[in-house]
N, C-alpha and C positions, 0 to 999 in steps of 0.2 A: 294710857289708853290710845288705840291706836284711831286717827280721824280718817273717816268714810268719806271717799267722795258719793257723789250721785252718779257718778257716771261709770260704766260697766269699762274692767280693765282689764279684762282677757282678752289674751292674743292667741289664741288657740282657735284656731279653722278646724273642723273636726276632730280627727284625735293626736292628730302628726305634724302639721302644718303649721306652726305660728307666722304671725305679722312682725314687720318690724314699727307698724305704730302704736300708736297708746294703744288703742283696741282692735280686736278683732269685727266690730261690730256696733252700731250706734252711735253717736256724735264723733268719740273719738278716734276713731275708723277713717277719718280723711288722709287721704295721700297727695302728693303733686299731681296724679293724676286727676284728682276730685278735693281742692283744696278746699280750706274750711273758708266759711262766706266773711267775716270776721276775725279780728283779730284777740276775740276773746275765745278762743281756744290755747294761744299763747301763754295766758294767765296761766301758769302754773298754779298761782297758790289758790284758786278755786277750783281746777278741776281737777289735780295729784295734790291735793293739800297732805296727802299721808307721804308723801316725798319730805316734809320739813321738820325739823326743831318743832318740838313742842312748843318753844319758848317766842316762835316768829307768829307775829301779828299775820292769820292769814287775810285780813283784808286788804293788806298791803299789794303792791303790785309787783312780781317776780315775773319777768319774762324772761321764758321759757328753766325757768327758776332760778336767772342772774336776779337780783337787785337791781341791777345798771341795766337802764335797755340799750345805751351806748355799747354795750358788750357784746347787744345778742343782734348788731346791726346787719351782719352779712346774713341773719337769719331773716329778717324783717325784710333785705332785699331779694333774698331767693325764693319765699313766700308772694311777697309783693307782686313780683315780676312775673312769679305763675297766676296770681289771680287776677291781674289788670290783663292778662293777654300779650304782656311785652316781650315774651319769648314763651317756647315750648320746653316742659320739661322732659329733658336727655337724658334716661336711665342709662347708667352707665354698669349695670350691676342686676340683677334678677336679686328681689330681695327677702324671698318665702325661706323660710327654714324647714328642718328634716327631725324629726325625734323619732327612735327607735331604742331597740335595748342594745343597739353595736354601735351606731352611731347618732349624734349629735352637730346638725349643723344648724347656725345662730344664723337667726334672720336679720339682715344686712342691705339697708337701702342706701345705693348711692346714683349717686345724680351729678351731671354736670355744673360748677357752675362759678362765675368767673370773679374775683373776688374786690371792691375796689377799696383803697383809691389807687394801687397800682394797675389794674385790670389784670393781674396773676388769674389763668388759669389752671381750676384744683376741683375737687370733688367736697360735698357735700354727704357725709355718710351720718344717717339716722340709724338709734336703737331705742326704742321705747322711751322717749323722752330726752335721750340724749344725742347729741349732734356733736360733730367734728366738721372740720373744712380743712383739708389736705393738698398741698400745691402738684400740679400735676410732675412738675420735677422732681420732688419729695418720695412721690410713689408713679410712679412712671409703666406698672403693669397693673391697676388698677381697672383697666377695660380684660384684663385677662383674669380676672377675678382673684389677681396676686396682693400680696401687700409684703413690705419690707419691713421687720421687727427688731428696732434696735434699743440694745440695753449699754450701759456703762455699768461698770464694774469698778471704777476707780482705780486704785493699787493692786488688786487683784489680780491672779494670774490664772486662775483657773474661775469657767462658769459652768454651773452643774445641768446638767439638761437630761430629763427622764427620756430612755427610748422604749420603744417594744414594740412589738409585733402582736395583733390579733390570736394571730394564727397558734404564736407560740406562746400564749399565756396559757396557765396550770386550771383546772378546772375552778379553783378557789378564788384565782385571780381575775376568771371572767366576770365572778360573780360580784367580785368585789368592782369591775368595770363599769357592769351592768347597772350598781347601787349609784356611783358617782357618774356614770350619766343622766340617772334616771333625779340626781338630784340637780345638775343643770338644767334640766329639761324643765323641772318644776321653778326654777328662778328665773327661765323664760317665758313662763306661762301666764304671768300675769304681768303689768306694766308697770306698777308701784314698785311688788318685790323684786321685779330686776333690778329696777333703778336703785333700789335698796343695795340691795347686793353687793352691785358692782359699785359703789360708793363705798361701801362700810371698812375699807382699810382707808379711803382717803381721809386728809385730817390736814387739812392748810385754811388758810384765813379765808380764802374764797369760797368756801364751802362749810364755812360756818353754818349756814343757815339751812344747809339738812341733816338729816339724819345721816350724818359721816362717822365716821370710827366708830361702827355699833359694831364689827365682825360679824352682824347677824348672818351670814351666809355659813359660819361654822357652826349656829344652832342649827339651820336649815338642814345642812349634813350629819351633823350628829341626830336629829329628829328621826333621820332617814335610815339608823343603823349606821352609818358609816362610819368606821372609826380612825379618823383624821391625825390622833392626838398619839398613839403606837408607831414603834416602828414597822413600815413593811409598804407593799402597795399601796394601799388607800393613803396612805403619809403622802409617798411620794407624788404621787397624782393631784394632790387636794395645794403642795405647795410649787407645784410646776402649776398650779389653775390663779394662783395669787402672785405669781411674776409677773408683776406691770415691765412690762414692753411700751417704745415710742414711737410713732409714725412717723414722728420728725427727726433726720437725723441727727441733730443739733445737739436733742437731748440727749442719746450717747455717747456722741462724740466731741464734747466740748463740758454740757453740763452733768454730768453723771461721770466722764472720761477721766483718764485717758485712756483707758483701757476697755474694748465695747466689743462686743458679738452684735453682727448683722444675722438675720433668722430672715425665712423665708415662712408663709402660710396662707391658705384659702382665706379668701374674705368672709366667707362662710363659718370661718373656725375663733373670730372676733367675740368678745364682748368692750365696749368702748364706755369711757367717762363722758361726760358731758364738757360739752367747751370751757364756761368759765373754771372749769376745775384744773385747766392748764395742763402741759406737758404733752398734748396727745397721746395722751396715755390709752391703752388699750390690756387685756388680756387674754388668753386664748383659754381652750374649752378640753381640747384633744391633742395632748402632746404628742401623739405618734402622726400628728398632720403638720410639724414642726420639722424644717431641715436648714440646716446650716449653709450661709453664704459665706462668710468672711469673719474672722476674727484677727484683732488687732492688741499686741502685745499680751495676751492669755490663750488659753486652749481650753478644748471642751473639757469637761471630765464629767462622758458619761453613765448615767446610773440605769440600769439594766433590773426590770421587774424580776424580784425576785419570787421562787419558788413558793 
């Protein structure tokens, strides 16, 4: 059985528009520019209680659905310091999204903000409940609405990367385009199931305590028509959309490595884990908004929508 909050989780502004907070509307509608008065909007497990484990006590206290509030600290001071008045918050990023049947851009807030106890400044990027903190060295065109996407590949010598063109897909293939955005769009549409979503391949001890490794985002797809599991488009598309990429380039380059591909993408073309879930993990939405920087000891090998 799935648990209700009380509180309304659409982030749909009209019919195009999403928010990148909990809601488009009602309590959970505050942003840094109207933050919440309280630090019981943070309690994940009362107000996204459908974010967890069946099995977790939601009386317990999950900030911003850590366990540890020690974990969710630079969150507590970039909240804090907007609602005491201690500084102004610096969007560094326009953070509304776009839904149409050609394109899909994921709404993406980010914010300045300076991290301690070394005072590193980095950015603060929100997605319906999930947050990141990225050092400005790290991603360094960030105010250009850029981001850096690095994968390791270990021993590997080639990494697979879907391309295409709008223009030059076959009629069958726009529509099969159309289905797989029109099923993004829907797992951005409300603040639970994104969160859902974009969780559901992860699977490590930090995140124990949600609903991780359901894969529910391939019933989403399959709901939808879309046939994920065949070879052809909709394959390829569905597992260029589950390539966890890393913000950090560490994890490429060192944990993942030795072998990594630097990517290039709109901050707009994001969907992100939540912090304690580690790795700054990220994944993207639209593989033809994907271009290549640098590869180190492999090559692309890429796949070309077929007819």
């Amino acid at each position: 059985m799935t648990t209700r909050s009380r509180f309304a989780t659409s982030t749909v502004i009209c019919s195009e528009r999403p928010v990148p907070w909990l809601a488009s509307q009602g309590p959970l509608a505050y942003s840094p520019e109207e933050p919440p008065a309280t630090d019981y909007f943070f309690q994940y497990s009362w107000i996204l209680p459908g974010i967890f484990d069946p099995k977790i006590n939601l009386r317990e206290h999950r900030y911003f659905g850590s366990r540890l509030k020690s974990s969710a600290r630079f969150l507590f001071d970039f909240w804090g310091n907007i609602r005491k008045g201690n500084g102004a918050a610096r969007q560094r990023y326009s953070p509304f999204g776009i839904f149409s049947d050609i394109e899909v851009k994921t709404p993406v807030a980010v914010y300045h903000h300076v991290r301690k106890p070394y005072d590193t400044a980095g950015s603060v990027l929100i997605q319906h409940g999930s947050y990141q903190w990225i050092s400005d060295q790290d991603q360094p065109n960030i105010d250009c609405g850029q981001v850096l996407l690095y994968r390791g590949i270990a021993e590997n010598t080639a990494f697979r990367c879907l391309q295409f063109r709008l223009e030059e897909l076959s009629p069958a293939n726009r529509d099969i385009l159309r289905k797989y955005l029109g099923v993004q769009a829907a797992m951005l549409s409300d603040s639970v199931l994104s969160f859902n979503t974009i969780h559901d391949r992860v699977n490590r001890c930090e995140t124990d305590g949600l609903r991780h490794a359901t894969w529910l985002g391939d019933e989403v797809a399959t709901a939808a028509g879309l046939d994920i599991h065949s070879a052809g488009f909709a394959n390829e598309l569905w597992r260029a959309a589950q390539q966890s990429y890393s913000l950090d380039p560490l994890m490429g380059t060192q944990k993942f490595g030795p072998h990594y591909v630097v990517l290039k993408t709109p901050l707009n073309n994001l969907r992100i884990t939540t912090f304690f879930a580690g790795e700054s993990e990220v994944k993207i939405v639209d593989p033809s908004r994907v271009s290549v920087v640098e590869t180190v000891g492999c090559q692309i090998e890429f796949i070309h929508a077929m007819k």
